[in-house]
C-alpha positions in Angstrom: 127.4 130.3 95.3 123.8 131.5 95.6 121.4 130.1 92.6 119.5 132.7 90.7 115.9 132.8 91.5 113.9 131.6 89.3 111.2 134.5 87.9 107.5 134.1 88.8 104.6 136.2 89.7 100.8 135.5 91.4 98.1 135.0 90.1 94.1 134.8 92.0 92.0 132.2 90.8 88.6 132.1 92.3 90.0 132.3 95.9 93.1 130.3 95.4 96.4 132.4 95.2 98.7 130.6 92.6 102.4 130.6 91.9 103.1 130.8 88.6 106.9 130.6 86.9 107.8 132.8 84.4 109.6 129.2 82.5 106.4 127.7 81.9 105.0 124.4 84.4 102.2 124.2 86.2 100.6 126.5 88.5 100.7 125.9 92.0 98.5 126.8 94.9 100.6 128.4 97.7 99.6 130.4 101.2 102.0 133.5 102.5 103.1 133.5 106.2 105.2 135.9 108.0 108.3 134.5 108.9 108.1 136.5 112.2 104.7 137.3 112.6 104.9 139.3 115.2 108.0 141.0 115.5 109.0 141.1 111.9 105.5 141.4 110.2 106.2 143.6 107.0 109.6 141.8 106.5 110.5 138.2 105.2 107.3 136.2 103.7 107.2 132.1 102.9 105.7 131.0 100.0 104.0 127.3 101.3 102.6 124.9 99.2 99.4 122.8 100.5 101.8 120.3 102.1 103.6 123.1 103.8 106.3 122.9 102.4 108.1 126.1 101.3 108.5 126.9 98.0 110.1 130.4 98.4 111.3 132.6 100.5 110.8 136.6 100.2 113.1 138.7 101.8 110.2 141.2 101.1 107.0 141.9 99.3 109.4 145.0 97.5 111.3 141.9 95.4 107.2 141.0 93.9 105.8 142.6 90.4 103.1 145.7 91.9 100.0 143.3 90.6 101.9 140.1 92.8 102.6 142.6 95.7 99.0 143.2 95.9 97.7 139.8 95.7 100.3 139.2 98.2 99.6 141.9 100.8 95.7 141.2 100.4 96.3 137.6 101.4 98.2 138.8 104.2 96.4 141.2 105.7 93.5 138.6 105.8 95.0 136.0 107.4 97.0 137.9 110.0 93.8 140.3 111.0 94.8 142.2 114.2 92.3 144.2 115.8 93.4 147.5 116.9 92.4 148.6 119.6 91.3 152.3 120.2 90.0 152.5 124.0 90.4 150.4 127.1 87.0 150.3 129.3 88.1 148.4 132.0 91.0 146.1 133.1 91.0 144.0 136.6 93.4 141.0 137.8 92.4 138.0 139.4 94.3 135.0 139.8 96.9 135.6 137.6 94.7 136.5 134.5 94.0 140.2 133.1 90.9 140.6 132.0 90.3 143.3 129.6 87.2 145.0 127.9 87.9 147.0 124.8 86.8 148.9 122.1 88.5 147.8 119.0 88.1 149.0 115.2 86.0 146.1 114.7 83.5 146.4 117.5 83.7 145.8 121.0 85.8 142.7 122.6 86.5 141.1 126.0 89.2 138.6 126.4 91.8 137.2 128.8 95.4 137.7 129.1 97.8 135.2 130.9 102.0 136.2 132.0 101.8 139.5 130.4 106.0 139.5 130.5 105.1 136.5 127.5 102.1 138.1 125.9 102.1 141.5 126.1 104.6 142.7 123.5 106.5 146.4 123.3 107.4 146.3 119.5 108.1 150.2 119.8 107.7 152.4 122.8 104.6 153.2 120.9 103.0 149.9 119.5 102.3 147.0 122.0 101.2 143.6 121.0 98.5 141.6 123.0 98.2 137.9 122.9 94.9 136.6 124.6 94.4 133.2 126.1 92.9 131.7 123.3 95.9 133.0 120.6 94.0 135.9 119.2 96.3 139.2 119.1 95.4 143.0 119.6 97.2 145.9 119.0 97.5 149.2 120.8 99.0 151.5 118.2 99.9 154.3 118.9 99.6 153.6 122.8 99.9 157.7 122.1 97.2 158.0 120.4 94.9 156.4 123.5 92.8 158.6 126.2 93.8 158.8 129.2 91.7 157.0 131.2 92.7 154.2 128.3 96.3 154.7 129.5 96.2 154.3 132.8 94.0 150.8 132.6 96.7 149.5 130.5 99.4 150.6 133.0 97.3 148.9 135.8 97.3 145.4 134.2 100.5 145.3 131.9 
């Protein structure tokens, strides 16, 4: 038999995001993580106290008060910035690696990508995931939305 969970909302202090319970006790300071950060980003979200240890598990940031949900989607969005990126310049192979130089919504980027069957990521037919050498992520979304000189680049490397 499931327990009732206990009620709470989140509060900002300074730049500390605390976990407060509706029952009174202390506040605590706690840190949001995707479960799945990459293929289930917008779903299930872990509450971690400093000691990372969980404290509660979201099935959603829909089951948080609207003033919690946007503390919470804040704190999210800043610690899981992707770059999106809106035209390839160039792409080229060598050894193994793809080397990639982009224009991204914040500014121009060059990185490296290694085994693009582990780090090159189709979440829709539309929206792919890049993971670079050094474990920075990019997205292409929409891949539609991309000229095509931006297209065919990606098809050359991916």
């Amino acid at each position: 038999m499931n327990k009732p969970m206990r009620e709470f909302r989140l509060i900002r202090k300074d730049d500390q995001v605390l976990l407060k319970f509706a029952d009174g006790g202390e506040e605590v300071a706690v840190r949001m993580v995707w479960v799945r950060p990459i293929s289930g980003r917008g779903l299930e979200v872990s509450l971690l106290d400093e000691k990372k240890k969980e404290l509660l598990m979201l099935r959603s940031l829909d089951a948080l008060d609207e003033e919690s949900r946007e503390i919470a989607a804040d704190e999210l969005q800043q610690r899981y910035l992707v770059p999106r990126i809106v035209r390839v310049l160039s792409t080229s192979a060598h050894f193994g690696n793809r080397y990639w130089d982009v224009d991204t919504d914040r500014g121009r980027r060059k990185f490296v990508l290694r085994d693009p069957n582990k780090n090159a990521t189709w979440l829709t037919e539309d929206h792919l995931l890049l993971r670079d050498t050094t474990g920075n992520c990019y997205e292409v979304n929409p891949f539609s939305g991309l000229d095509r000189h931006s297209k065919e680049e990606v098809w050359k490397i991916v």
